[in-house]
C-alpha positions in Angstrom: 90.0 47.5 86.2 91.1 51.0 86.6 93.1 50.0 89.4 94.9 47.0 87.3 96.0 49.4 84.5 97.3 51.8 87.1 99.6 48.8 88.3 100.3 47.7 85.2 101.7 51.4 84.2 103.7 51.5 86.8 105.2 48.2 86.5 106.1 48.8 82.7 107.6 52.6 83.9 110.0 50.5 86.5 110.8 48.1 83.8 112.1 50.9 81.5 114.0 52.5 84.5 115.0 48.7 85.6 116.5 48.2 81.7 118.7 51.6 81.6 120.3 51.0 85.1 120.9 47.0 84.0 122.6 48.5 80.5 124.9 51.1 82.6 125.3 48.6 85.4 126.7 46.1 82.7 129.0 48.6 80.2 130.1 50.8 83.1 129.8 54.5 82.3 128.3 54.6 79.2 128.9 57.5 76.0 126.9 59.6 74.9 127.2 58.0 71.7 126.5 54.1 72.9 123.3 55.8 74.6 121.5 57.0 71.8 122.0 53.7 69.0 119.7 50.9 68.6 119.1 47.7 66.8 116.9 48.1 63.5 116.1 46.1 60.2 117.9 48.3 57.3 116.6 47.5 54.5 119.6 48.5 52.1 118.6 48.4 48.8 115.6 46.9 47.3 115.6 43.5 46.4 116.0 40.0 47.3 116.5 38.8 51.2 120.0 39.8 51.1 119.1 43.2 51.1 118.3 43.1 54.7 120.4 43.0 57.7 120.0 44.3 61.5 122.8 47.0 62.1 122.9 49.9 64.7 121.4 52.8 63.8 120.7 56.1 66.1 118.1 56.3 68.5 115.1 59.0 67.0 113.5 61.3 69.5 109.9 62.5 69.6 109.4 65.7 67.6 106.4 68.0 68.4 103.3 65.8 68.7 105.0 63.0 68.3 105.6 59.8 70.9 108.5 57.7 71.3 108.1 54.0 71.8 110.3 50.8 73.4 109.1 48.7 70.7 108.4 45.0 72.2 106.5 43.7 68.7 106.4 44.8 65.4 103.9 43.4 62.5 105.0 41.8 59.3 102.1 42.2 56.5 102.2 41.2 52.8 103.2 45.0 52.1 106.1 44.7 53.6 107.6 42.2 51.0 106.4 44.2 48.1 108.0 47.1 49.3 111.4 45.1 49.5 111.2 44.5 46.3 110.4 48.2 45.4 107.3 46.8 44.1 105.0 49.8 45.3 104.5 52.8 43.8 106.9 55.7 44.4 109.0 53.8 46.6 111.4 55.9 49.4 115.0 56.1 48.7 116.8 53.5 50.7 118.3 52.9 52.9 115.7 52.5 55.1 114.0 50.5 58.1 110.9 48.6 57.1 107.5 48.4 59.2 104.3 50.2 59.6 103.1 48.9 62.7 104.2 47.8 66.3 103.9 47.8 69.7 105.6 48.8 73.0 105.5 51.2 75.9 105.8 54.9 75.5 109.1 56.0 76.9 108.9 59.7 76.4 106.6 62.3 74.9 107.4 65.1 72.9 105.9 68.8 73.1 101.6 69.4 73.1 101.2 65.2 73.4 98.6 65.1 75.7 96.8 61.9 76.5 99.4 59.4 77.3 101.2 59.0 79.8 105.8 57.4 80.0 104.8 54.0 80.9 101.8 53.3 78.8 101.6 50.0 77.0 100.6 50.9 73.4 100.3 50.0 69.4 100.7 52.1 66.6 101.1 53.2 63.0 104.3 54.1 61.9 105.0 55.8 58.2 107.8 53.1 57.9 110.6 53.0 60.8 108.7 50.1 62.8 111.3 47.4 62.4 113.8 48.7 65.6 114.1 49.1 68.9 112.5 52.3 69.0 110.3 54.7 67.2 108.5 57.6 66.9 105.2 58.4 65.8 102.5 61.5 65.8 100.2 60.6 69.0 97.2 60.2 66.2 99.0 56.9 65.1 98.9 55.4 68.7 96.3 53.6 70.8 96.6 52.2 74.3 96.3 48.5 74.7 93.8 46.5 76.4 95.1 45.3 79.7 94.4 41.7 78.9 96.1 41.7 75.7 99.7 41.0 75.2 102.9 43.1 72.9 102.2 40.2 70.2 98.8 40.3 69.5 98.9 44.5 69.9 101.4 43.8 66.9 98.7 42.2 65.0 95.5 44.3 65.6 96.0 47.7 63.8 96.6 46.7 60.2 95.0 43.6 59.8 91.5 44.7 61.9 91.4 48.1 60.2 91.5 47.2 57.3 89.5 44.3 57.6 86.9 46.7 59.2 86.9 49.6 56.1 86.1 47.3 53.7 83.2 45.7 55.4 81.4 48.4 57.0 83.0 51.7 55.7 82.8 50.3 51.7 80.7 47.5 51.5 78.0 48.5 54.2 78.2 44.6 55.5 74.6 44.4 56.7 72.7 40.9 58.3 71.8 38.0 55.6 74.8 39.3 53.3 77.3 37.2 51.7 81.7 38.0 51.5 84.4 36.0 49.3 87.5 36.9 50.8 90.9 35.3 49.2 94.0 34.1 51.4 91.4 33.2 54.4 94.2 32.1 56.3 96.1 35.3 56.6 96.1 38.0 59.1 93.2 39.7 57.2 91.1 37.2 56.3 91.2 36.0 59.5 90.1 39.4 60.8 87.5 39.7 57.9 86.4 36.5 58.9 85.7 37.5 62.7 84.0 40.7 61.9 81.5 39.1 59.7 80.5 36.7 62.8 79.5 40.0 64.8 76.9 40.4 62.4 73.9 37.9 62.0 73.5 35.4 59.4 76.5 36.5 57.3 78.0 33.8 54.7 81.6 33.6 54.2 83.0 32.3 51.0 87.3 31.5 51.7 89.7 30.8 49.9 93.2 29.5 50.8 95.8 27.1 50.3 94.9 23.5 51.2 97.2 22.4 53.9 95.6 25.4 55.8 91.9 24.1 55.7 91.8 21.9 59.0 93.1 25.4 60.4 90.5 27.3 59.8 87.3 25.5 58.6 85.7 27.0 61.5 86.5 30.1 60.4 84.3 30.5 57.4 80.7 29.1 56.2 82.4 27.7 52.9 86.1 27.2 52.5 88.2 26.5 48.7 91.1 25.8 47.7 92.9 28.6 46.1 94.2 26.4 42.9 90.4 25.7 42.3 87.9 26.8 40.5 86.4 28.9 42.9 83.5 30.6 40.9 82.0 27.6 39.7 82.3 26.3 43.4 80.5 29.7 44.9 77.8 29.4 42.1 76.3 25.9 42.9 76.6 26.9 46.8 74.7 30.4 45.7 73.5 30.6 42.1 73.7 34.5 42.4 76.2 35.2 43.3 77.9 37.1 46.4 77.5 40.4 48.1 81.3 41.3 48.6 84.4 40.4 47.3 87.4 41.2 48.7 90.3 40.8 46.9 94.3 40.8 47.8 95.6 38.7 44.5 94.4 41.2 41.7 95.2 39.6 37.9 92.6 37.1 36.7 90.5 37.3 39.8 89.6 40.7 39.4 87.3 39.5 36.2 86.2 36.5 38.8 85.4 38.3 41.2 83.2 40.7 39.6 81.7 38.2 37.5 80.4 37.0 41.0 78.9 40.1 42.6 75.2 40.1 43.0 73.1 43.6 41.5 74.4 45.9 44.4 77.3 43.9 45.0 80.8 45.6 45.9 84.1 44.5 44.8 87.3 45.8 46.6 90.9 45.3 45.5 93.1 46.0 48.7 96.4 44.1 47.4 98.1 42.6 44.2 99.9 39.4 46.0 99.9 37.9 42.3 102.5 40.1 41.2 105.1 38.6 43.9 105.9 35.7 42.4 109.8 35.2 43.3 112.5 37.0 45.5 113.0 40.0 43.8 110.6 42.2 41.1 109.6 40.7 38.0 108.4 42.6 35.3 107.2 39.3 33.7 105.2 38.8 36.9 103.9 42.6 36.9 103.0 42.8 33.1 101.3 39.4 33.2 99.0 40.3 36.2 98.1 43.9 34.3 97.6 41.8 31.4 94.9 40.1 32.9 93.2 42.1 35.1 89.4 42.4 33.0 89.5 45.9 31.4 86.4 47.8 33.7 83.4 49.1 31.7 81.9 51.9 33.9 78.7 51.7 31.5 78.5 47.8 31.8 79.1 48.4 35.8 76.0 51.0 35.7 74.0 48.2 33.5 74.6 45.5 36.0 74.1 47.3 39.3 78.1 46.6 40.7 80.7 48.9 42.5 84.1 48.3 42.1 86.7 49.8 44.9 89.9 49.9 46.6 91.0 50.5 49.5 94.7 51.4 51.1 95.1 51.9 54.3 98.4 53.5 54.9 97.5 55.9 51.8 94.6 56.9 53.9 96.8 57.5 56.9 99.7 58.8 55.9 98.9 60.5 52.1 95.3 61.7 53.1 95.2 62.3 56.4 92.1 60.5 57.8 93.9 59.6 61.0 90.7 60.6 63.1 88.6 58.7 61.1 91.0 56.0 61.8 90.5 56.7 65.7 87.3 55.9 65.8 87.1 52.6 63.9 89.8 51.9 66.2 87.3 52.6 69.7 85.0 50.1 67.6 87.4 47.3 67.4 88.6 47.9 70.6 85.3 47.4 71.8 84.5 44.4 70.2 88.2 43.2 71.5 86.9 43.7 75.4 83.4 42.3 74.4 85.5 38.9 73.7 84.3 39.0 70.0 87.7 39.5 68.0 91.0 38.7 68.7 93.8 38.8 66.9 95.7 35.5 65.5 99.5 35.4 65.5 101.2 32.6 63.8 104.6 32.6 64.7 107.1 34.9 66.9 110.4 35.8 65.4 113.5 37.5 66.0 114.7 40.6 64.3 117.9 38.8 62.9 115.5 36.4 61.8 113.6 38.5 59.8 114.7 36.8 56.2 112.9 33.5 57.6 109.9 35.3 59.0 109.6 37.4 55.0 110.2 33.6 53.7 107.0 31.9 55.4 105.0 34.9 54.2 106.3 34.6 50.7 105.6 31.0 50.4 102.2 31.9 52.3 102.8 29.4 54.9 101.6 31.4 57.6 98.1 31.5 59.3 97.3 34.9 60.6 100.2 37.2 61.7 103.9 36.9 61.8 105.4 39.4 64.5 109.1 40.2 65.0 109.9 39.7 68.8 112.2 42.3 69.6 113.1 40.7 72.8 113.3 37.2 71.2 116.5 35.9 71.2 117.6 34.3 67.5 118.2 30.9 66.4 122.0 30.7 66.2 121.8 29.4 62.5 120.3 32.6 61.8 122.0 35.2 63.9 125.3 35.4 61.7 123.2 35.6 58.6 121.2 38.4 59.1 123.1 40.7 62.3 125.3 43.7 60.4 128.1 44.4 62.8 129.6 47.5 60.6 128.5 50.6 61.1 129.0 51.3 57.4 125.9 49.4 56.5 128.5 46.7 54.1 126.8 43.5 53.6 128.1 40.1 52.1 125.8 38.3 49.4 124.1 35.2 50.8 126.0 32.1 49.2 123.8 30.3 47.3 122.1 27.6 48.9 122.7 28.6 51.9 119.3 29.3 53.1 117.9 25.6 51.8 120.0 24.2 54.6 119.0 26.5 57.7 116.6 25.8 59.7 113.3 27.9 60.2 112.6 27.3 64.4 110.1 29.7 65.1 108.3 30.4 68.6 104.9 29.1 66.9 101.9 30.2 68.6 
């Protein structure tokens, strides 16, 4: 094995010198200037899809501590929509380049990194930036990947599996002959959530999801709903008590729900508020109607009954509170159950970056099951190139005409 990796390094180190001597070969003598831009999604102001184009921007290089990566695969999570749409708490200023996580091969390191090695295929957190060709990152955000696992799938591990693995074992204390509801089954987290409670014996899984994603993954989970139904009555007659854990990504109504459901002991964990994306762009009717019914929390009633309620953010624990080493090592455990064959991460679909309005599309109408990953190398669909690729360096873009978008075509690499 050792030996395979050592191959494997030095393949992907003669595929980064192979690149740079194709790129010279092909423009002649390249400037200094050409040399140091790359392709990234600029997110220009925050809003609808329009909002976001690919345009050139300059190549970063690796501060102290910090790595630079060729960026193969980046991940596209639920976040990433809201923050389009400036709906997150003290947003950044835009412009900016959307993306917390990726993948790639480390293609230079920058002062005191020890551990890694130019060449190394890796994944990584990134405090925004991941959408482009390259980034950099502190060395406490990156972990090497597998050698059996591919840049798509290293895309989809770090958010979905972390967070996934918090809530069960870090919050909830997920213990045999204990029973989870997790909402949106079917996405990249559920899915993980939904693998990590297999590792442990006799655990019941409560789902729900949208129905046209049931045949999908009925395997998945002991007990799958739809998301339209009435889920609470449906737990109840399966187990009159109630569940252990709830883990919840919609917030509103099914906050009151879900606590209304925990056993004595039982944890509840808000990680996400999907309910408040309702259309393209922020709604205040959306926001104000989801606060509005969110079940105002008695801590003495919480006391009487025996519950916890929680939450859990992971990129507020990264990059706000600094529990990157705590991070590291619920990343060796998932790495380990990755190489025992017990997880693995789903991808649904491979996109371009000048696709990335499609890609943001199938999340919002939550079509996809598991992860969506821009493909960095993946060439685009020509119906979508035009619409999405920012040739001016000025960062100008031209309104989408309306209507346009009903009559492209979505042609994903589907998994």
């Amino acid at each position: 094995m050792a030996k395979e990796g050592a191959q494997r390094a030095e393949e992907t180190e003669q595929m980064i010198d192979k690149e740079g001597g194709r790129e010279a070969a092909e423009g002649g003598s390249l400037r200094a200037g050409d040399a140091k831009e790359m392709r990234a999604v600029v997110l220009s102001a925050f809003g609808g899809l329009n909002k976001l184009r690919v345009s050139k921007k300059a190549m970063p290089e690796p501060q102290e501590g910090e790595l630079k990566i060729r960026v193969k695969a980046c991940g596209l999570n639920f976040i990433d929509l809201m923050v389009r749409q400036g709906n997150i708490d003290n947003p950044p200023k835009t412009p900016l380049v959307p993306g917390f996580e990726c993948s790639g091969i480390v293609e230079a390191l920058g002062d005191s990194v020890k551990g890694f090695e130019i060449g190394d295929r890796v994944m990584a957190f990134v405090n925004y930036n991941a959408w482009a060709e390259v980034v950099c990152t502190p060395v406490e955000f990156v972990y090497r990947i597998p050698d059996d696992m591919n840049f798509s799938e290293a895309a989809a591990f770090p958010m979905n599996f972390v967070t996934a693995y918090m809530m069960l074992f870090e919050v909830a204390n997920l213990r045999e002959g204990m029973s989870v509801l997790v909402h949106s089954a079917g996405g990249g987290v559920g899915q993980a959530v939904a693998q990590l409670c297999s590792t442990i014996p006799n655990v019941t899984v409560f789902g729900t999801a949208s129905s046209f994603k049931h045949e999908a993954i009925k395997n998945s989970v002991t007990h799958l709903f739809d998301r339209n139904a009435d889920y609470v009555q449906e737990v109840k007659r399966i187990s009159a008590d109630g569940v252990d854990i709830v883990l919840d990504c919609l917030c509103g109504e099914n906050t009151g729900k879900g606590l209304s459901l925990l056993k004595p002991l039982g944890t509840y964990i808000l990680y996400g508020s999907s309910n408040m994306v309702t259309g393209e762009t922020k709604s205040f009717f959306s926001f104000a109607k989801s606060w509005w019914q969110v079940e105002k929390v008695n801590p003495i009633k919480l006391y009487e009954e025996n519950k916890v309620i929680a939450g859990f953010s992971l990129l507020n624990l990264l990059f706000k509170q600094n529990r990157g080493g705590l991070i590291k090592g619920v990343m060796d455990k998932l790495l380990h159950l990755y190489n025992s064959k017990k997880i693995k991460p789903v991808v649904d679909s491979l996109w371009a970056l000048e696709e990335v309005k499609e890609a943001m599309q199938r999340i919002h109408d939550r079509g996809n099951i598991g992860k969506l990953i821009l493909d960095v190398e993946k060439a685009p669909t020509p119906l979508m190139a035009n619409d999405s690729t920012e040739t001016s360096e000025a960062g100008e873009e031209e309104e989408d005409h309306e209507g346009d978008n009903e009559n492209k075509e979505r042609m994903p690499f589907i998994q």
